[in-house]
N, C-alpha and C positions, 0 to 999 in steps of 0.2 A: 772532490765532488765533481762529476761529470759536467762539464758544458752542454748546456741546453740551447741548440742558436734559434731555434723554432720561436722561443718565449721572445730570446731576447731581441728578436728581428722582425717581431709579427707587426706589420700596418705602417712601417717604415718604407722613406723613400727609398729606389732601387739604389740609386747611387751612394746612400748612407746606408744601407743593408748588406752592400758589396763592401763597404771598407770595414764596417766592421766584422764580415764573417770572414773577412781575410786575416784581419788580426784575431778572431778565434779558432781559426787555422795556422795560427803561428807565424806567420810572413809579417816579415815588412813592412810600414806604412811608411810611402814618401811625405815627400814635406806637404804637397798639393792634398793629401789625404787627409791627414794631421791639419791643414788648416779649415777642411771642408768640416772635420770634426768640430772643430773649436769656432765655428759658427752655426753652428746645428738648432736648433728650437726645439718646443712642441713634440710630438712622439718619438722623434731624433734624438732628442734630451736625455728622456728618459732611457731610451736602449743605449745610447752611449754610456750614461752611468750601470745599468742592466750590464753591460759586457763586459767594463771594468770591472766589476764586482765579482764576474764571471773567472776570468782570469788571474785575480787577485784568489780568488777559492782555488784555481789549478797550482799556483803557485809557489804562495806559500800559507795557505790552507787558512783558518779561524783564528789563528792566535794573533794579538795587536800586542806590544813589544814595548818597553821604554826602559832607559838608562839611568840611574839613580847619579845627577853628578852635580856640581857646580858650577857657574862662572864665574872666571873674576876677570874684570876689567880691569886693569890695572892703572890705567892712567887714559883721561879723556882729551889730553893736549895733544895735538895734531899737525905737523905740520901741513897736513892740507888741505883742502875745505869743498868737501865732496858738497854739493849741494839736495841733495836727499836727506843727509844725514844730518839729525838735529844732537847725535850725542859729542861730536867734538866739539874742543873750544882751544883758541888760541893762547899760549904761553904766557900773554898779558892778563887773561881774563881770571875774573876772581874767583871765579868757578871752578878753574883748571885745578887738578888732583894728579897727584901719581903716588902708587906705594911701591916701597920697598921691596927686596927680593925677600928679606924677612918676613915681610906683610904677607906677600902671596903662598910664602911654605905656612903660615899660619892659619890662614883662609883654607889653604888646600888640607892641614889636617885636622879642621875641625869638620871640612867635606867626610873626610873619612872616618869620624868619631861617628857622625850619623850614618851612614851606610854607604858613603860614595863610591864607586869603581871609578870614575871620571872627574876629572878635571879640564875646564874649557876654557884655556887663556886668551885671549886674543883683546885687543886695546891701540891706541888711537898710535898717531906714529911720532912717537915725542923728540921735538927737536937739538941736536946734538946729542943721540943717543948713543952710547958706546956700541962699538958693530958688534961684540960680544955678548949684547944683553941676552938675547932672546937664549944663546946657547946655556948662560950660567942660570937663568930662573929653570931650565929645565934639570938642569943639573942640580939644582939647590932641592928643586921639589922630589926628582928622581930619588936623590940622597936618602932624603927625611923620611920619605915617602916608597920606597922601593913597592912595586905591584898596583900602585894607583897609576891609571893609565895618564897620561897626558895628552890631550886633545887639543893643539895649538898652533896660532899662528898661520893665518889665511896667507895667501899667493900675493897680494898687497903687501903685509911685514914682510916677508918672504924677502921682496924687490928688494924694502926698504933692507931689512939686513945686512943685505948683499953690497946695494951702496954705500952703506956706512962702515962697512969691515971690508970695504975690499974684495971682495972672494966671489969667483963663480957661484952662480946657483946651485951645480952639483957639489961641489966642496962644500957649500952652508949647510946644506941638507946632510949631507953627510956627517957634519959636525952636529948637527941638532941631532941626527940619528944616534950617532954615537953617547951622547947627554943624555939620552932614555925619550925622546920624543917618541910617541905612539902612532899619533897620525894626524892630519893637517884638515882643519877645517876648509871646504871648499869654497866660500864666500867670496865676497869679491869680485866674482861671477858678473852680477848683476843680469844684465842683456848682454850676451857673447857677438854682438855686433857695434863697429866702431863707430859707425857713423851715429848711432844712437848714445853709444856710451858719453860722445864728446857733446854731446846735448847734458842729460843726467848727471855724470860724471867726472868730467875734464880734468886731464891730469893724472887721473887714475891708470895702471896698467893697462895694456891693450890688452883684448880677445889673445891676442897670439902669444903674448907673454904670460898671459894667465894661464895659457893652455901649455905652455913649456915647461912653468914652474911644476906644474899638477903631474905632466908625464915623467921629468924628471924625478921628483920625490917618487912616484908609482915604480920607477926601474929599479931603485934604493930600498924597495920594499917599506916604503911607507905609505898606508891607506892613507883615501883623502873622501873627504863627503862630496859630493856635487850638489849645486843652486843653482835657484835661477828666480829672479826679483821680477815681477808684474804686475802689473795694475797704475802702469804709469801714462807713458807714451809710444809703448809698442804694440801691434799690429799681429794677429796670427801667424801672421808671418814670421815674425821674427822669434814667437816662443816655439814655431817648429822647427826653425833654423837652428834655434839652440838646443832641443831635441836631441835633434838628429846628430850636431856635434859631440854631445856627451855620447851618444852613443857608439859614436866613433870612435873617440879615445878610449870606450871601455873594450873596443874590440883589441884596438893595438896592445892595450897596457892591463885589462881588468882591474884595475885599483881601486873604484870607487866602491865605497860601503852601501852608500845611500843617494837617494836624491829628493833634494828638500825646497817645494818651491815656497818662496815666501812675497807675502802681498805686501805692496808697498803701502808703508802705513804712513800718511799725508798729514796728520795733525799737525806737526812742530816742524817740518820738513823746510827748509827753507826756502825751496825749489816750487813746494807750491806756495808757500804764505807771500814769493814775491811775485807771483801770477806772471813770469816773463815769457812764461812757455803756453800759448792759449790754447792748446791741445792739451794739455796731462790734466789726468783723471784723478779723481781723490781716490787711490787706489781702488782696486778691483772691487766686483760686485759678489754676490755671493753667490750667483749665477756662474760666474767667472772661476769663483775659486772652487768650483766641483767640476769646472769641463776641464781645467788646467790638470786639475789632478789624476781626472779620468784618463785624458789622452796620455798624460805623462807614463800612467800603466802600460796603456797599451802599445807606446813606443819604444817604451824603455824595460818590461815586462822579462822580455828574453836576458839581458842584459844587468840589468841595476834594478832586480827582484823586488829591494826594498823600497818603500815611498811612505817618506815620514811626512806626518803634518805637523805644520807648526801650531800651536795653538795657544801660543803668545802673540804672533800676528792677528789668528784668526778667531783666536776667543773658543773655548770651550766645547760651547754648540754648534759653531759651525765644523771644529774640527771633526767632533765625534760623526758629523754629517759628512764628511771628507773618509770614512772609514768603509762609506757604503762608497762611494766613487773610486774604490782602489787603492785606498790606504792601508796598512799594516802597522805603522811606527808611529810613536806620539813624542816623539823625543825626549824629552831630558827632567828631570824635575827642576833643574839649576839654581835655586837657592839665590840667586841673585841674577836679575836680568836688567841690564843698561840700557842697550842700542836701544830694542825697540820701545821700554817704557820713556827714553828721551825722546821719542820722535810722536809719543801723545798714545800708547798703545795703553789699554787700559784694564790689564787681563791677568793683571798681577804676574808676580816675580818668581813665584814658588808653588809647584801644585806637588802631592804627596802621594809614594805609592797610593795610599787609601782612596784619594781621590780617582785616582787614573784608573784606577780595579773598576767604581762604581762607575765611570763612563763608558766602559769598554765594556763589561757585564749589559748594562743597557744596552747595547748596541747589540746585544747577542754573538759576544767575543769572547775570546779564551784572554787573559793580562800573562802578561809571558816578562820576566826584568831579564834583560840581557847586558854584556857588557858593549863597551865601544866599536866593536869588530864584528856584533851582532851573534855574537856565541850566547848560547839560552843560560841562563843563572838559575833562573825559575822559574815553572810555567804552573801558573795556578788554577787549577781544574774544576774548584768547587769552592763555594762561599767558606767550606770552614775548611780550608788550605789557607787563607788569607791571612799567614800570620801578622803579629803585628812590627812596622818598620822603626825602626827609632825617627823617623821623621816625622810618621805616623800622629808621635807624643805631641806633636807641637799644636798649638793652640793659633790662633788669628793672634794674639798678645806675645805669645812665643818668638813668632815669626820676624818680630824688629832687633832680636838679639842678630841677626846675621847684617843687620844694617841695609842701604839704599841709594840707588846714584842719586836721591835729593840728598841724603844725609852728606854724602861726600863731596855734592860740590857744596854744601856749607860749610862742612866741617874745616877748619885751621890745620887737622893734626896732621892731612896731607896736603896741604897744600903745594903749587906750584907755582914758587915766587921767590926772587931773592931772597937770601935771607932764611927761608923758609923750606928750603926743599928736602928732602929727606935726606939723614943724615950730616945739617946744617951745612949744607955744598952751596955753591953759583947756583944760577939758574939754570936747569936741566940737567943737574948733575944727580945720575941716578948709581945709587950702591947699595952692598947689601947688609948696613945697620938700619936701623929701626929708628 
């Protein structure tokens, strides 16, 4: 559909009217433009969303997109204690869980009984891990599982990997490649600037090792998602800076599938419940989360096409409102969601093609199921294409068969404890009986 810059520039200020007919001209926005966006108001507001929408139609046209997959968290014991994050727990706590390699090829083929293309492992970073884990759960699943993609293991395990097996970053990747790994979630991300990370974050990877690990895997031919976390303690500034760096690296490397911003959800966070930071915001506003998205189109539009929303962060409504600012993707159904329903997200675990169809139908969208790499499966055209899913079947009652990160940190049968640890080992001793 042709861009109309007339409509979407009519009664706007000169210098909001100039950055954005420059980006419906296809150019560039420096970081200083991109910030001037992402403080915009009032009639600015709206042509900023107006020329997102705009471009999101030259792009990649009407259809909105989602992955039929899984998560499994496999264990919430952590050696480190990111303070945002309310889903880890320390090795003592009674809470701490880990499953078996068994557990997760089991998880991952009842993924694929209901319809999965995907599987999304990623999980806390459990102390005394063998440096081989992350290679043999992919190998275990690969096995069982041959064509079910595997989506796993953010730039964070990555490190941890690395340190615990000894082995360059190219070599581990290498070796996860060769085990059947499909492609590496980009998380971890957070804020791609230091000085901020060691506020939120400390101890975490740096920007520049995050940004190694991501090109690296990219040269071995393994995609990676790109994020970026907001609504804390940074500044315009700093979500163009990290903009512009993604789209840096996608110039060097093209690796990235997607780019997925997600709001910081402050409920259980314990970064804000211990108020030490008197700046950070109880994540983003919903103001916030449609200029984030918008600008993100228009920086990253040339580049990294797709821009998924989350809508486990942002709940439902505001996503399908995220669709009119430049979104395309709604991500995953995942069948089970940890991170953020630990950190007080309240937007449930599990939505079902059927559900995603009548949001995106609403919105005046085509629903399109693709797999992990963004290749189309299905693109459903008319109310009665909408066959029906085997997820479909399931009921709100249904729905507890797949289990819950409350159910797991009560439950005994994973537990992570002397004594207790799967396949009756030491403490952190992880194998692959049951």
């Amino acid at each position: 559909m042709p861009v109309d810059p007339e409509r979407a520039l009519s009664g706007v200020r000169a210098d909001v009217a100039r950055i954005l007919g420059k980006s419906l001209e296809g150019r560039d926005l420096g970081i200083p433009e991109m910030v001037r966006l992402l403080e915009c108001q009032g009639r600015e507001f709206l042509a900023l969303l107006e020329t997102a929408d705009s471009l999101r139609r030259r792009s990649v046209g009407h259809r909105v997109t989602y992955v039929v997959n899984r998560n499994i968290n496999f264990t919430n014991v952590c050696a480190k204690k990111c303070s945002f994050c309310a889903f880890s727990r320390t090795y003592r706590s009674d809470e701490g869980y880990l499953l078996p390699v068994s557990e997760i090829v089991r998880r991952a083929r009842e993924a694929r009984q209901f319809g999965a293309t995907e599987v999304c492992i990623q999980a806390g970073l459990p102390p005394a891990m063998p440096g081989d884990l992350y290679i043999r759960i992919c190998q275990a699943v690969t096995d069982a599982l041959p064509g079910l993609h595997v989506h796993a293991f953010s730039p964070e395990e990555i490190s941890y990997g690395c340190q615990r097996s000894g082995m360059p970053v190219r070599d581990y990747l290498a070796e996860l490649r060769d085990a059947g790994i499909g492609s590496l979630p980009g998380t971890s991300a957070e804020i791609l600037d230091d000085d901020l990370r060691d506020l939120i974050s400390p101890g975490r990877i740096s920007s520049g090792e995050w940004t190694r690990i991501i090109s690296t895997a990219h040269s071995l031919g393994i995609r990676t998602s790109s994020t970026m976390m907001f609504g804390h303690l940074e500044t315009p500034v700093h979500i163009a800076r990290h903009l512009a760096h993604l789209r840096a690296i996608q110039r060097q490397t093209g690796g990235f599938t997607e780019f997925v911003p997600l709001g910081f959800v402050h409920t259980e966070a314990p970064l804000y419940q211990s108020r030490r930071l008197p700046n950070l915001r109880a994540g983003p506003t919903g103001w916030e989360v449609l200029k984030v998205h918008a600008v993100a189109r228009m920086a990253l539009d040339k580049d990294i096409p797709n821009l998924q929303v989350s809508w486990v962060k942002e709940g439902m409504k505001l996503a399908q409102l995220c669709l009119a600012a430049g979104g395309n993707d709604l991500g995953g159904t995942l069948i089970n969601e940890s991170i953020s329903t630990a950190a007080g997200a309240g937007h449930g675990q599990l939505v079902t093609p059927e559900e995603l169809h009548r949001v995106i139908r609403d919105a005046g969208r085509v629903p399109a199921e693709r797999n992990t790499l963004y290749g189309t499966l299905r693109t459903f055209t008319g109310d009665d294409e909408d066959a029906a899913h085997p997820l479909d079947s399931l009921r709100d009652g249904d729905r507890n068969r797949f289990g819950s990160y409350a159910q797991l940190t009560r439950s005994p049968k994973f537990r992570f404890n002397p004594g207790a640890a799967p396949g009756g080992g030491r403490r952190g001793t992880l194998t692959t009986e049951s």
